[in-house]
N, C-alpha and C positions, 0 to 999 in steps of 0.2 A: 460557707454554705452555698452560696453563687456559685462557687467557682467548683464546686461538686453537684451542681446542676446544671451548670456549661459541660461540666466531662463528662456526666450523665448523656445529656444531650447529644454529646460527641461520639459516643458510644454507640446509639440508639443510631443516630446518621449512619455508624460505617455499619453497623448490623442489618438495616435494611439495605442498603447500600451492596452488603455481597448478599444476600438474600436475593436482591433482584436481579443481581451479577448470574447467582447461582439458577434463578428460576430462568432467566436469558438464554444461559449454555443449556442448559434442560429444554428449553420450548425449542430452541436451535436443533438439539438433537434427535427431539421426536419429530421436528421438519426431516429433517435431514431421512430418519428412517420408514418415515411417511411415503418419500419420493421413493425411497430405494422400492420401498414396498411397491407402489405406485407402476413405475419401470419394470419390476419384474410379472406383474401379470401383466402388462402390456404385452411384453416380450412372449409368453407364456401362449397369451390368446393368439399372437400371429401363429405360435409354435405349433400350437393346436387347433389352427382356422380349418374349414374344410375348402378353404380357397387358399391351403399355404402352396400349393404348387406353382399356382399361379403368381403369387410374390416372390418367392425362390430364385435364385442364379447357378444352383447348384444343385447336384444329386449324387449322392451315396449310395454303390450299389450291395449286396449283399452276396453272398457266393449263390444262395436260393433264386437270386433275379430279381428281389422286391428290390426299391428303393426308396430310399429316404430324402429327401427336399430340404435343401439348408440355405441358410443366406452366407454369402461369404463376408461381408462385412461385419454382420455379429462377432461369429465363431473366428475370423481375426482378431475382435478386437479381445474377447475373451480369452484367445490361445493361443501362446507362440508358434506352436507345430502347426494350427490352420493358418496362420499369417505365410508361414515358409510354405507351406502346398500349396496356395492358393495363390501367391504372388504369378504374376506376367501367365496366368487361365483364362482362358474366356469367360466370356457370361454362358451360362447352360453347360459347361463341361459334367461330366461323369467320372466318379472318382470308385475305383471296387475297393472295397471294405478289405479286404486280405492286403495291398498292395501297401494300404494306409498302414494295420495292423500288423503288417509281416507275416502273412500268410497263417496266421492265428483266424481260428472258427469263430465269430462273434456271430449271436442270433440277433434276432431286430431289436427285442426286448430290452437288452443289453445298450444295445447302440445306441436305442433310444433313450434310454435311462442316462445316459452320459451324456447323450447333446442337450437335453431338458435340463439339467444342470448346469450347463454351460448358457445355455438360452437365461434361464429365472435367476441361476446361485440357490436354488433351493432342492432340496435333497428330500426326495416322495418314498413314503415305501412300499416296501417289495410287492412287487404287482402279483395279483391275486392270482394262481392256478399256474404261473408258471413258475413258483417257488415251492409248490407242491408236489408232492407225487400220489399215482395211484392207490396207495396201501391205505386202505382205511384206519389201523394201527398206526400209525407213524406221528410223531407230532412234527413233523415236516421242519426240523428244527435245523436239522445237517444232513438231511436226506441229499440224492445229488443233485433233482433241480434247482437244489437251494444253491448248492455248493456251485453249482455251474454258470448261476446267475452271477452270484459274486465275484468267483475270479475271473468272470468275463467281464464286468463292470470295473472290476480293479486293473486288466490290464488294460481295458481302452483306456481309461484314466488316465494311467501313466504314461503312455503314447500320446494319447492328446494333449499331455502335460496341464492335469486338471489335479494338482495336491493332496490339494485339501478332500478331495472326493477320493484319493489315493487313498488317506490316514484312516479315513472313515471307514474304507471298506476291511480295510485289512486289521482295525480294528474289532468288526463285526466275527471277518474268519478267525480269528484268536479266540475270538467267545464261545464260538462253536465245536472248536477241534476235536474236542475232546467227544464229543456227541459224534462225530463225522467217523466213517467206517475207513479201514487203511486203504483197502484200493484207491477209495475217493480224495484222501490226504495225496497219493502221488498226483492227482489233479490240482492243489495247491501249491504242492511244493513246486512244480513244474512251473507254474506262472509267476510263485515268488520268488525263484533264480532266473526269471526272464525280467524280473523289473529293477534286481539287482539292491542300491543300496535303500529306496524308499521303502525295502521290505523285507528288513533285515531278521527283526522281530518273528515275522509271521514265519521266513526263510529256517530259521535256526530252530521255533519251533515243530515246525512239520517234518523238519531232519530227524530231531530226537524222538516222535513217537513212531515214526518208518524203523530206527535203531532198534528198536522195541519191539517191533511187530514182528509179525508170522513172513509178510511178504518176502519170496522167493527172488534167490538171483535172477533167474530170465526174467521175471518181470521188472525187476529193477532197470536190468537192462534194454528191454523195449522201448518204460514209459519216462526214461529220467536220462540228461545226458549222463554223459560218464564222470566227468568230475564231480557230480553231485552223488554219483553210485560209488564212486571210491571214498568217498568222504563215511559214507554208509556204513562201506563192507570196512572201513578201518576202524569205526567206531563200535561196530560189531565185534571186530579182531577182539579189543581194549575188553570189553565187555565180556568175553568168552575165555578169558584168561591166554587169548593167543593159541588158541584152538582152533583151526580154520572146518579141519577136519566136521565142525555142528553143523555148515552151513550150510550141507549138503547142493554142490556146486556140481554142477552136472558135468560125467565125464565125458574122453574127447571121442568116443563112438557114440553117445548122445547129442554131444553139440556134432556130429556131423549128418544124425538123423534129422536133425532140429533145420540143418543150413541146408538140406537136400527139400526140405519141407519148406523152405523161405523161396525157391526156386523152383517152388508146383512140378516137381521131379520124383512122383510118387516110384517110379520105376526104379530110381536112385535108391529110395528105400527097403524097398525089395531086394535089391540086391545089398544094400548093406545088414537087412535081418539076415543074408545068407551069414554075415562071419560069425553068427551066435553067439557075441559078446553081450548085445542087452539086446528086447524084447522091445514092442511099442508100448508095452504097457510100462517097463521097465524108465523109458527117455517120455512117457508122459505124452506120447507123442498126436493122442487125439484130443488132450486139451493142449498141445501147442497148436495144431492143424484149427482145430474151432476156435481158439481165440487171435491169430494173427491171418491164417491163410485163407484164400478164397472160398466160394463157395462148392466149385469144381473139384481144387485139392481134396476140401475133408470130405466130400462124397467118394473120390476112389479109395482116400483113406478108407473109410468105413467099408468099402467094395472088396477091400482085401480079405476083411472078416479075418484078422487076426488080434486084433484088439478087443478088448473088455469095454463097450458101451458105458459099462456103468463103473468103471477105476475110480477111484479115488486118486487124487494127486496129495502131494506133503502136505497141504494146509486143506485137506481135507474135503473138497471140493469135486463133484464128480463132472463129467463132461458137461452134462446137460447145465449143470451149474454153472458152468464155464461160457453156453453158448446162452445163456439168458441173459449174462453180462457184455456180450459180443453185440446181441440186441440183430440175429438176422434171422429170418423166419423161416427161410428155405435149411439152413442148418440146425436148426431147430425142431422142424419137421424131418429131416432125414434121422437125426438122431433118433427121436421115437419112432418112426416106422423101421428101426434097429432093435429096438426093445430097449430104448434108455426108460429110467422109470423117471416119472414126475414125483412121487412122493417122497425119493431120496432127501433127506433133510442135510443144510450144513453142520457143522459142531456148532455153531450160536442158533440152530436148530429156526433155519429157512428151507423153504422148499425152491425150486427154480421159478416159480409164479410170483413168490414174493421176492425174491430177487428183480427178477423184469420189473415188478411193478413200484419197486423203490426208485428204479432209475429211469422210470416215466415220468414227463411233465403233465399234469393234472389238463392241463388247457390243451395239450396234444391228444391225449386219452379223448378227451368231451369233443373235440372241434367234429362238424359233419363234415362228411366227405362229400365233395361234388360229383355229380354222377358221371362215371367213367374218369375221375380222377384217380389217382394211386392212391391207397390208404397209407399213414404212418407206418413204418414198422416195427415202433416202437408197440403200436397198437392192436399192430396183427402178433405181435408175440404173445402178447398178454391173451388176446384171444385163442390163440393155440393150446398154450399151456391149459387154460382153464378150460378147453374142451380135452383135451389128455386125461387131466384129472377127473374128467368125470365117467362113469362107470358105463361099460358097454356100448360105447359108440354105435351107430348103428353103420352098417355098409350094406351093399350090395347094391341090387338095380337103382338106378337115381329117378325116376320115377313112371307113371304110367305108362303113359306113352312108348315108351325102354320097351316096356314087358307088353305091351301090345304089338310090337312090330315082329313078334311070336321069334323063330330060328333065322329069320329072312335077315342075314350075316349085312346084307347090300342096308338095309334098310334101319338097321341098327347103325353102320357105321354112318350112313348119312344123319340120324339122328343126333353121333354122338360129337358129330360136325359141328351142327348147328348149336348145342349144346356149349360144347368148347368154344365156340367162336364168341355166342353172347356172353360166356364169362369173361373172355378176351376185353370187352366192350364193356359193360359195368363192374369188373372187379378186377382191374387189369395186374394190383399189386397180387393179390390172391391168386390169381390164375397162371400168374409165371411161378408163383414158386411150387404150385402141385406138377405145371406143367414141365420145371423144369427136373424135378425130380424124378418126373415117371418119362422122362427124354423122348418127349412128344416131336421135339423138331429135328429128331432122328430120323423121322417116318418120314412117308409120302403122304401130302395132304390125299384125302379122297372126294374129289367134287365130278361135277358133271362138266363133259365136254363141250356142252353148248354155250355155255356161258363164257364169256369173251373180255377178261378184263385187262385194261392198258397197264404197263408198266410189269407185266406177268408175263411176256413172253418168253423171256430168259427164264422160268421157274418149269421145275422136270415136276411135274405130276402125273398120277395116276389115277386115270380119265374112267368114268361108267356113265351109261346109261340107263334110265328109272326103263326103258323098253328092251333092255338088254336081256336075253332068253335063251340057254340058262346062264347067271352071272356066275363066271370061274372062278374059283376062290385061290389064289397065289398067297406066296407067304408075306409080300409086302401088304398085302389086305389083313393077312394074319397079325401083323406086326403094331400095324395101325391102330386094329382095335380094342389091341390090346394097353396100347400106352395112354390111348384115348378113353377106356376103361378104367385104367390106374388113375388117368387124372382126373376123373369123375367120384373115383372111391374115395381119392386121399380128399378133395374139396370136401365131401359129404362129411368126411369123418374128422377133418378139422375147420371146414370152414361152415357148420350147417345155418347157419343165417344165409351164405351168400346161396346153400344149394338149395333152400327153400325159398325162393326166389326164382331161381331159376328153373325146377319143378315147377309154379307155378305159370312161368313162360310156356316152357316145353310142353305141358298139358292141355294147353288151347285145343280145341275142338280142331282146326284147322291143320295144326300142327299134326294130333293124333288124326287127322283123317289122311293125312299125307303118308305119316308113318304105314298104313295098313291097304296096303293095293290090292288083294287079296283076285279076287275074279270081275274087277273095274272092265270097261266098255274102252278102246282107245281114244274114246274122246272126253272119258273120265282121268284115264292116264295123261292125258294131255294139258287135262285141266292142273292137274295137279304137281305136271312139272311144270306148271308157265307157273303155279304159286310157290313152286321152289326155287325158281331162279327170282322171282319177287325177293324173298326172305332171302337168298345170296345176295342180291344187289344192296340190299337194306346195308346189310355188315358189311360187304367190300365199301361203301360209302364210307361208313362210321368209325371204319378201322383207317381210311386212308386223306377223308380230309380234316381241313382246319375246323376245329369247335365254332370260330367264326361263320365259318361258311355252311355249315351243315344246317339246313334247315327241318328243326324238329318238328315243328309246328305243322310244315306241310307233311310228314312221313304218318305222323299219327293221325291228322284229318285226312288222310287215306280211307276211302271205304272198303276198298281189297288189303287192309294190311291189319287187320284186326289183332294178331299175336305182336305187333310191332304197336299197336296202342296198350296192350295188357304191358307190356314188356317197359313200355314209359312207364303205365300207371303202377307196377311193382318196385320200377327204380325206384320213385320217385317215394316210394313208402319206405324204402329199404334204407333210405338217406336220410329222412325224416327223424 
């Protein structure tokens, strides 16, 4: 009985005994995850001080020009790749984000989202509005800012040589695929044969539903190298029973339309629609011109006016479909003042607005624009389309003022100067691409001879004066106001936010008094040219210095410049 209450006892000793063993390693490990924890919001708060520049030895530049502020001691000790970049630098060196990445596009978003995980080890998610896009529809699930977030996240990863944030992401794109549209799949596949064997998974799947899909040889060939296109087109062979003949492979007087078009050798094309083998509409060739070549080519394209505006290609897609996905607005705009139509729907039954607006970032869409900065053009398309689609645009005179300066040809075109000039200045994205269209910098600017500006003496203009009796009317005056006309209609008619705004400038009392000389006294006309070189000097300022150096404050507390305070006070609503 003892000696079963000694073993008893003995038992109870080693039971507590690892009991306490066990609660030791336990209290040890939640130290231990305590500190981790501890260290990484430290590291977190330097990461996100608003004095980290000032800590910083390092800077990150971006292809945009922002930069990023890093510590190099961190991001060494965290990652082989910054260890080998950063060895035998200086302190404050600058490192451009392409040179790091291989000439790969990474946004800040992206870039950031990889060094905060290198900085904590903790893994945040998908930042609000830039994994979004515009379509109110959408559950933004594998839409493409989503999709762009991530394999931009996945390849800095792997570059950076950050794993574990590799596995995760390309774990994420596998969840998705299947949701993600095929275009948007050549965007995956593309970076998951750049990263090789960590993404093999993700590699093998985005091959097989490309096999599968609608997508066309040329584009295969554009957006994919070639040994990933022949893995494709052979997999395709397999699958078509060794019928090449389905794939409809473009023949060799189409790929030499296509290669004259890679070469903005519109004249090349002309001459080769002489041999009447295929057609443009035949080689598809205004949605090759809108989705690879400039913006110059697919205007004389379209100049030719032998193409069908609104073709359909193989996979069902018309031009305008084609330049929604290209995402530029001046091709976008010439297409419709072509007659492309906007309510042409795809076969999964989109229209080109929901096209754009899928491959908007939500936070790009929303951000304001600073005044006289260039708008997105991700956001001027969307605005385009959605002024197309709406019914009866209005055009003609752009406003008062216009139709007060009555037939007087002088008077109008100095109007439609100043006009042009202020959209030049608060909507400069908008204004090159009406301007560029209706080829305003074909003409002779029309200003006045007295005005004397530096760095203009090499510029051939054609000179009037507001006392010139009677003004001769020449064809370059013809020409003028005429392009300067077309870029007032085409602004009106797809940009009418920016031209109600500028109607509002233009219709100042002073402005309209200026417009209308009518039977003035010479010391009214005098008056009224000393206020139009006032309103010249304003814009030749604001066109030609630094934002730094331009002083607004003093132009607007001007008491002689009254359309130059309306003209702040409209920006400054129109940004709002």
């Amino acid at each position: 009985m003892g000696s079963r209450i000694i073993s008893n006892n003995s038992s109870t000793c080693c039971i507590v005994a690892a009991n306490t063993e066990t609660f030791s390693s336990s209290e040890h490990l939640n130290t231990d995850i305590s500190a981790f924890r501890l260290l990484s919001r430290n590291l977190e708060s330097i990461f996100e001080s608003q004095d980290f520049d000032f800590y910083s030895d390092a800077k990150i530049v971006l292809s945009s020009g922002r930069e990023v502020s890093v510590h190099r001691c961190i991001l060494s000790a965290r990652s082989p790749f910054f260890k080998n970049v950063f060895c035998g630098k200086q302190k404050g060196a600058k490192f451009e984000v392409k040179e790091l990445v291989r000439d790969y596009d990474v946004s800040f978003d992206s870039l950031v989202a990889v060094l905060d995980y290198l900085y904590t080890g903790k893994v945040r998610a998908l930042p609000k509005g830039v994994c979004a896009c515009v379509d109110d529809g959408c559950s933004h699930v594998g839409c493409r800012p989503a999709v762009d977030f991530m394999v931009q996240v996945l390849y800095v990863s792997f570059t950076f040589q950050a794993p574990e944030l590799v596995t995760l992401y390309q774990r994420h794109l596998l969840d998705i695929l299947d949701k993600v549209a095929a275009d948007d799949i050549l965007v995956v596949l593309f970076v998951a044969d750049k990263c090789g064997k960590g993404c093999e998974n993700l590699l093998a799947r985005s091959i097989e539903i490309i096999v599968k899909s609608d997508v066309d040889t040329v584009t295969l060939d554009k957006a994919l190298p070639q040994h990933i296109v022949k893995q494709i087109m052979d997999s395709r062979l397999e699958l078509s029973s060794g019928r090449p003949e389905s794939f409809n492979f473009p023949d060799k007087h189409i790929k030499r339309i296509h290669r004259a078009l890679d070469s903005d050798d519109v004249e090349l094309v002309r001459m080769l629609l002489k041999e009447a083998e295929s057609n443009l509409d035949d080689a598809y060739a205004l949605h090759y011109a809108v989705a690879y070549c400039d913006a110059k080519t697919t205007t004389e394209l379209l100049d030719l006016g032998l193409a069908d505006v609104n073709h359909r290609n193989s996979r069902g897609y018309t031009v305008l479909h084609v330049a929604a996905m290209r995402k530029e607005p001046k091709i976008i705009v010439s297409l419709l003042t072509k007659g492309a139509r906007p309510s042409d729907l795809t076969l999964d039954g989109r229209k080109a607005l929901e096209i754009s607006k899928r491959l908007t970032k939500a936070a790009d869409y929303l951000t304001t624009t600073e005044e006289g900065k260039s708008s997105p053009k991700d956001r001027l398309c969307i605005e385009i389309l959605e002024q197309a689609e709406r019914r009866d645009p209005l055009l003609g005179e752009a406003s008062l003022s216009l139709a007060m300066a009555g037939d007087d040809l002088r008077m109008k075109l100095l109007y439609l100067e100043n006009r042009v000039g202020l959209a030049k200045l608060l909507f400069p994205m908008e204004a090159k691409v009406v301007m560029d269209i209706a080829h305003v910098d074909e003409t002779s600017e029309f200003t006045l001879d007295v005005i004397k500006y530096k760095n203009m003496a090499a510029a051939h203009r054609t000179t009037v004066d507001l006392n010139e009796a009677p003004f001769k009317i020449q064809e370059e005056h013809l020409n003028r106001f005429k392009a300067l006309s077309r870029t007032v209609e085409l602004g009106k008619r797809f940009f009418p936010r920016c031209s109600e705004v500028l109607n509002k400038i233009m219709d100042a009392d002073d402005l309209t008094q200026l417009a209308c000389i009518g039977n003035d006294t010479p010391d009214e006309r005098f008056l009224k040219r000393t206020r139009y070189k006032e309103l010249q000097e304003v814009l030749f300022q604001a066109f030609n210095q630094d934002k730094e150096e331009f002083d607004r404050s003093a132009i607007s507390s001007s008491s002689s410049s009254k359309s130059v305070n309306l003209l702040s006070h409209n920006a400054g609503n129109a940004h709002s």
